[in-house]
C-alpha positions in Angstrom: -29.7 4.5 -9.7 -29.8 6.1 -12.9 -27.4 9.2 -12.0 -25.4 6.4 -10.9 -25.0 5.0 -14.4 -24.5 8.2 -16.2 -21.3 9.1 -13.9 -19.8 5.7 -15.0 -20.6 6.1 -18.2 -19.0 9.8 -18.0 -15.9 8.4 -16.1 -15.5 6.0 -18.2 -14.9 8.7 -21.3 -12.8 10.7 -19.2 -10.5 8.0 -18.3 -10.0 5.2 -20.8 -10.5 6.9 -24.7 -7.6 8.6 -24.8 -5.5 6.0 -22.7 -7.3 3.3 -25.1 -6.6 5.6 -28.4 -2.4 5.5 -26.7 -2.7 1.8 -26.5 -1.4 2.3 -22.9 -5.1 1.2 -21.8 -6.1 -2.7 -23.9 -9.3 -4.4 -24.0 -7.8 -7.2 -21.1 -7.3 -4.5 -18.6 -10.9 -2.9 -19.1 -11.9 -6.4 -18.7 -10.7 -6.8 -15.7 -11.9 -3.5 -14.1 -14.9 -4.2 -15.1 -15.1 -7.5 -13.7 -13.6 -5.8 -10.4 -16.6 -3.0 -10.5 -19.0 -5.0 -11.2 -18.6 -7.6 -7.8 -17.8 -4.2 -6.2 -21.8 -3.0 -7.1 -22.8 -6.9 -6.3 -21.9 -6.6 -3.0 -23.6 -2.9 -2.7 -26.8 -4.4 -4.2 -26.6 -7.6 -2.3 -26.5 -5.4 1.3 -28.6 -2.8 0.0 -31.4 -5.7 -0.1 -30.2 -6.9 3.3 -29.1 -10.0 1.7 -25.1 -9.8 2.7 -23.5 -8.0 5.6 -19.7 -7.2 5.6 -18.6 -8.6 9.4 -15.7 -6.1 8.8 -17.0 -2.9 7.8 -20.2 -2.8 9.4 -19.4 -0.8 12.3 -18.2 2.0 9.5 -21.0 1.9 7.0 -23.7 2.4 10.4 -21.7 5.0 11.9 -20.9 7.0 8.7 -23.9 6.6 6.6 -26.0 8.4 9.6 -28.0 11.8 8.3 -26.9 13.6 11.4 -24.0 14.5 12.3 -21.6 12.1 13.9 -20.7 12.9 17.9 -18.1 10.4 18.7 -15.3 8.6 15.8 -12.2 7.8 15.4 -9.1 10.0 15.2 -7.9 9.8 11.9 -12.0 9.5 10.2 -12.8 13.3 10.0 -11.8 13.3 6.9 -13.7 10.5 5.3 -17.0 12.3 7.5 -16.2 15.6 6.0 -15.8 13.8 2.6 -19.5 11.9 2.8 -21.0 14.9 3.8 -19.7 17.4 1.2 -21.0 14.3 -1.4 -24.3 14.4 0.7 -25.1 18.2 0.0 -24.5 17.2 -3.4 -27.2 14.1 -3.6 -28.1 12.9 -0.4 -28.9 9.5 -1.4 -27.8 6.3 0.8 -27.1 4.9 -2.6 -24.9 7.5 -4.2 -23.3 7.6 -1.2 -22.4 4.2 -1.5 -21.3 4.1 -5.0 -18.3 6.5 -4.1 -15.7 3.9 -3.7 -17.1 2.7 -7.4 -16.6 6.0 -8.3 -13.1 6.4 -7.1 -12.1 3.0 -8.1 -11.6 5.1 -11.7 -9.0 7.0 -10.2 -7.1 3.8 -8.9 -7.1 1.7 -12.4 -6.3 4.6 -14.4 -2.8 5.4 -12.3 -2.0 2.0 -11.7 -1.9 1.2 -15.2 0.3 5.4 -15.7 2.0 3.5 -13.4 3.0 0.2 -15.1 3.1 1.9 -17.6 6.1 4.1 -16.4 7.6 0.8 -15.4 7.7 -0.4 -19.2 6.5 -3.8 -18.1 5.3 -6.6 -21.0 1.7 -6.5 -22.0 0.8 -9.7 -20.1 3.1 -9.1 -16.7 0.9 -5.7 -16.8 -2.2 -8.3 -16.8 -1.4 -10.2 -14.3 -0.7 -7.2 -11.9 -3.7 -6.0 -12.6 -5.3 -9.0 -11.8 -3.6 -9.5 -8.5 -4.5 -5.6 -7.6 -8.1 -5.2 -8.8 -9.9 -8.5 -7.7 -7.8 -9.9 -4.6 -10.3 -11.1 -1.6 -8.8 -8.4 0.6 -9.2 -5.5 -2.0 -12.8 -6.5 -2.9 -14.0 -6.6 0.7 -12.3 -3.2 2.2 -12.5 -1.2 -0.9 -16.1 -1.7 -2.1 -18.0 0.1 1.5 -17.7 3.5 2.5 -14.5 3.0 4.7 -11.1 4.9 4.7 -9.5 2.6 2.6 -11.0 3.4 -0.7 -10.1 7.1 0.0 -6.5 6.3 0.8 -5.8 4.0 -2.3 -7.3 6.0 -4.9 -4.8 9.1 -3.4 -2.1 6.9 -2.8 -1.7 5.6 -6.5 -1.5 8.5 -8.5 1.6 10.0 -5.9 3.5 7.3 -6.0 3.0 7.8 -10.0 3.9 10.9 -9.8 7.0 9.7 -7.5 8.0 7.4 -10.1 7.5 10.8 -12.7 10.4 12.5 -10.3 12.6 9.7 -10.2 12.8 10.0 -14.7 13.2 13.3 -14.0 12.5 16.2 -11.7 10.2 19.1 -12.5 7.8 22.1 -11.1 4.6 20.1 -13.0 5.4 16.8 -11.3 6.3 18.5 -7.9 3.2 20.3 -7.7 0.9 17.5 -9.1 3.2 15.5 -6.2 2.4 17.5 -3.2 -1.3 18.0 -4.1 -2.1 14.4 -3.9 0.3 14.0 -0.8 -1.4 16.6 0.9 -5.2 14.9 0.1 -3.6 11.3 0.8 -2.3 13.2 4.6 -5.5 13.7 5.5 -7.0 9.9 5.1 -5.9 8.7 7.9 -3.7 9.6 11.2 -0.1 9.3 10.7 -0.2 9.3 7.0 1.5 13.2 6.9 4.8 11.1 7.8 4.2 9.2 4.9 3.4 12.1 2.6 6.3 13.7 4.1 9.1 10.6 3.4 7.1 10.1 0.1 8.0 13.4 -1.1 11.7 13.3 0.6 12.7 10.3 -1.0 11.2 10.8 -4.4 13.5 13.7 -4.6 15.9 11.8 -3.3 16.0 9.2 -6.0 15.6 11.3 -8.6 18.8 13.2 -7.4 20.4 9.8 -7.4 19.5 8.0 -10.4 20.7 11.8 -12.2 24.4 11.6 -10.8 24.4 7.9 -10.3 27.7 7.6 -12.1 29.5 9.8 -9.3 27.4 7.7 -6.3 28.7 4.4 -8.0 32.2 5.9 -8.1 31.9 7.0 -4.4 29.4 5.2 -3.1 31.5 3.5 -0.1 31.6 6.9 0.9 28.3 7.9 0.2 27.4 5.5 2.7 29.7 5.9 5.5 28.1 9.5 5.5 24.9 8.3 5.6 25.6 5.6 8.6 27.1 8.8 10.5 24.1 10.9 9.9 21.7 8.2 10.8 23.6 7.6 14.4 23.5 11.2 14.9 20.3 11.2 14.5 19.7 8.7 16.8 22.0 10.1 19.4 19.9 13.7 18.9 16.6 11.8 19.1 17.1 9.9 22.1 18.5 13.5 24.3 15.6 15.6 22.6 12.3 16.5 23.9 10.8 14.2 21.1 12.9 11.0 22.8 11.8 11.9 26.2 8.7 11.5 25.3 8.4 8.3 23.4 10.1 7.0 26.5 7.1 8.3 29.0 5.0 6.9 31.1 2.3 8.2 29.3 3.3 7.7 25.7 3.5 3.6 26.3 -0.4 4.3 28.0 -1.5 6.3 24.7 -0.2 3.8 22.7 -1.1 0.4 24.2 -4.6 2.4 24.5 -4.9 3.1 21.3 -4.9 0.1 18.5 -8.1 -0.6 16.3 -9.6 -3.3 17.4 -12.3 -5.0 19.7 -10.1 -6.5 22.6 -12.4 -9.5 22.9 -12.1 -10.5 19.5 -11.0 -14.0 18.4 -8.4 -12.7 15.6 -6.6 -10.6 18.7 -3.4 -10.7 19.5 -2.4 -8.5 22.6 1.5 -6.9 22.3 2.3 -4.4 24.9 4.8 -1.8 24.2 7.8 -1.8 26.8 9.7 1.3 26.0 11.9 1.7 28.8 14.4 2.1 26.9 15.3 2.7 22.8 15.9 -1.1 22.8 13.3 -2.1 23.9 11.0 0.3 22.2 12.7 -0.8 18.9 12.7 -4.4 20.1 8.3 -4.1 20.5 8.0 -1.9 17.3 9.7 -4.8 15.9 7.7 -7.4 17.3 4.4 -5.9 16.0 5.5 -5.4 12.8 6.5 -9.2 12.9 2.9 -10.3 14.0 1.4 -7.5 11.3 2.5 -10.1 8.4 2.3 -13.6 10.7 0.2 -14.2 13.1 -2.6 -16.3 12.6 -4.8 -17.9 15.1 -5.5 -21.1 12.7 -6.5 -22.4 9.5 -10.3 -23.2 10.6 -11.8 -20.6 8.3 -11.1 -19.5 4.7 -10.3 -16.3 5.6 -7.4 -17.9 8.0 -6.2 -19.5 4.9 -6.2 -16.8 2.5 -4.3 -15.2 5.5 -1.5 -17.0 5.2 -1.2 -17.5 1.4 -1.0 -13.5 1.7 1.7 -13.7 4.1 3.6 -16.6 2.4 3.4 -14.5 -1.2 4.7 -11.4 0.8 7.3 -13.0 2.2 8.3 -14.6 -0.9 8.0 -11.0 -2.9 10.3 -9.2 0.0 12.9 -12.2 -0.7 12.8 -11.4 -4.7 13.0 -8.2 -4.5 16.3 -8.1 -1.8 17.8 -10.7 -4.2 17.5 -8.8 -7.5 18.2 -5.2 -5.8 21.1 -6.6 -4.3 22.4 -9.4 -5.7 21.2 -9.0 -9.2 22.0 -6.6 -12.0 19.3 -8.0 -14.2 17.1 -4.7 -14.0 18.2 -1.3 -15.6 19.4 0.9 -12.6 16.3 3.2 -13.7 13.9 0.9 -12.1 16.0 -0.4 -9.4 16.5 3.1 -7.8 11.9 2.9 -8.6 12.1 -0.3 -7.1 13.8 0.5 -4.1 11.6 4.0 -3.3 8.7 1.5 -4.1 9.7 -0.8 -1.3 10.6 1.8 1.2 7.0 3.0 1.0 5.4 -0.2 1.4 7.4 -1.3 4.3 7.0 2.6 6.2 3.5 2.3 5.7 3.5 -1.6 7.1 5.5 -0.7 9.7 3.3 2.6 10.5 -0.1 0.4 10.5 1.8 -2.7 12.5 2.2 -0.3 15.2 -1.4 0.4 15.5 -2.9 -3.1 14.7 -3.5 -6.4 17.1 -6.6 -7.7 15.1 -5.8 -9.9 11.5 -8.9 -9.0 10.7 -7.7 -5.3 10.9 -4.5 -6.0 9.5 -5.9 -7.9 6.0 -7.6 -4.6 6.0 -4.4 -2.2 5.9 -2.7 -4.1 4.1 -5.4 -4.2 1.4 -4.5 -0.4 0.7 -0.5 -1.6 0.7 -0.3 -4.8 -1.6 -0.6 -3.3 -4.8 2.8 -2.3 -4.4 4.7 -5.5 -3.4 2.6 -6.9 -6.9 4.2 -4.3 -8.6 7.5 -6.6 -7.9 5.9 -9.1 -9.8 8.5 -9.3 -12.5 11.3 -9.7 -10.1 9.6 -12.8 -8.4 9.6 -14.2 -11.7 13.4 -13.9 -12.5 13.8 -15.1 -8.4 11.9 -18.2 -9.4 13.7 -19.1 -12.8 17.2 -18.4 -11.1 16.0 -20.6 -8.3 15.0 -23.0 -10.6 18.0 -22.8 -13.1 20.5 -22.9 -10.4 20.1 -26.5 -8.8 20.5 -27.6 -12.7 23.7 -25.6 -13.7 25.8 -27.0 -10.4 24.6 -29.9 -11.3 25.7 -29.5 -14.8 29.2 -28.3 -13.3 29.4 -31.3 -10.4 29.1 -33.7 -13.8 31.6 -32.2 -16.2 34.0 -32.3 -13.4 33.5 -36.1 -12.6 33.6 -37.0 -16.4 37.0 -35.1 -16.9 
């Protein structure tokens, strides 16, 4: 317990006194990373004594805490093994072991707040975000246990940091820095080298954009007509090719209606079989899990149900805000629209990417407890949604009653 102690002490150092000394890091953010660490270590302590087990996780924490070596996993977990194991040689204690997602919770505050920071948010919208990140249910329960999703938030933050780093402006550094977290964050779980790879693509992308945006608002109706023709060709290319033949096989619809994460005879299931006869209706299933990803909910019996849906309804709500000011609303510099944008592309290719693979809410509060950091991120745009919203009904009023007293 006591080497325990001395790294938090040390991480804290390494992290926070020069960020505090910038004034990027303040005395209510520490506050609340604490508070998040600290129910974090609770809930170690409490199932250390046997006092609490975590219905979610426990399947992980007895299969990967095991001194020998593991036979039979899941694909996409080698990397987490590997990880323990390298941590083991180092101090093979159940309890250091444990502590790791403490540990790397360091790593996760100390980007997201480089990361609001790059946003130039107000001191107390920065707060807030903070809040919502660091001590929502979903967050506290999958990221305090030795589980993948600890591993893939504290590599996820600092690249999309270092995304947002690109977008400003484009350099070697920052493209190195990039790729080296993308590469890590590839390896946490099955699929996620597409991410890395569209991560990387469209950071460049962006920053390409926002640097001759004055020639893409000139030209932008053709800008996108050329973009509409490449993405049909790339359809049309997709569906002849070896790739499309085989999304439409036999055997890919087995693999893949074989392959979700869950337990089938679970209450929280909901059982979606992909048709993919055709492109339609492969698109039209793909579609239809991604839809149940955010929705479905058996009931409202248990708290869990509950906070469920308030998740889904504030997602919902965020997506809205964020379509609205990106589109309909010029009330953001163009610098973080093109942020917001690559921002929201992530978040819904990484939805989309664990929709496919879910059928469980349990399992899907889980993913999405690596993901919703980045919808809170839109935080400031809900608030300008909600004060147009609100300020609207009054100002047609306003105009319907200097008409009628003309």
């Amino acid at each position: 317990m006591a080497i325990n102690l001395l790294i938090l002490i040390t991480l804290s150092f390494i992290f926070f006194y020069n960020n505090f000394k910038k004034n990027i890091i303040t005395t209510e953010m520490i506050l609340i990373f604490i508070i998040s660490i600290s129910i974090k270590m609770m809930f170690i302590s409490f199932e250390s004594a046997g006092m609490f087990i975590n219905q979610f996780t426990i399947n992980d924490e007895v299969t990967f805490l095991r001194h020998e070596k593991v036979a039979n996993f899941a694909p996409g977990d080698n990397f987490l093994i590997s990880f323990l194991y390298f941590f083991r040689n180092i101090n093979n204690s159940d309890i250091f072991i444990k502590y790791l997602p403490v540990f790397f919770s360091f790593i996760y505050f100390y980007f997201l707040v480089k990361i609001l920071d790059n946003l130039n948010y107000q001191k107390i919208i920065k707060t807030f975000i903070l809040i919502f990140s660091l001590l929502s249910p979903a967050y506290l329960m999958f990221n305090y246990s030795i589980t993948k999703e600890f591993l893939q938030g504290a590599f996820l933050m600092p690249a999309i940091y270092y995304s947002l780093r690109i977008i400003d402006q484009i350099t070697i550094i920052k493209l190195c820095k990039l790729i080296f977290f993308l590469i890590i964050f590839a390896y946490t779980h099955r699929g996620f080298e597409v991410i890395s790879f569209l991560i990387l693509l469209n950071s460049v992308f962006f920053s390409l954009l926002y640097s001759f945006d004055k020639i893409f608002k000139k030209y932008w109706i053709i800008f996108s007509l050329i973009f509409l023709i490449i993405i049909l060709l790339v359809l049309i290319l997709l569906t002849n090719s070896p790739i499309g033949q085989t999304l439409l096989s036999e055997e890919f619809k087995i693999y893949l209606n074989n392959i979700r994460e869950s337990n089938h005879g679970a209450g929280n299931t909901y059982k979606i079989s992909i048709d993919n006869s055709n492109f339609y209706k492969l698109t039209q299933s793909f579609l239809l899990t991604f839809y149940y990803y955010f929705f479905y909910i058996k009931g409202l019996a248990s708290i869990k149900h509950i906070y469920f849906l308030l998740d889904s309804l504030l997602c919902t709500i965020i997506l809205i805000s964020v379509f609205y000011n990106i589109l309909l609303n010029n009330y953001f510099e163009i610098k973080n629209k093109y942020k917001f944008i690559f921002i929201i592309f992530v978040f819904l290719a990484m939805s989309f990417g664990f929709a496919i693979f879910t059928y469980n809410t349990g399992n899907a509060m889980r993913h999405k407890s690596v993901t919703n950091f980045m919808l809170y991120l839109f935080l400031p745009l809900l608030l300008n949604f909600i004060s147009i919203t609100i300020k609207r009904p009054n100002y047609i009023f306003n105009q319907n009653n200097n008409k009628s007293t003309q």
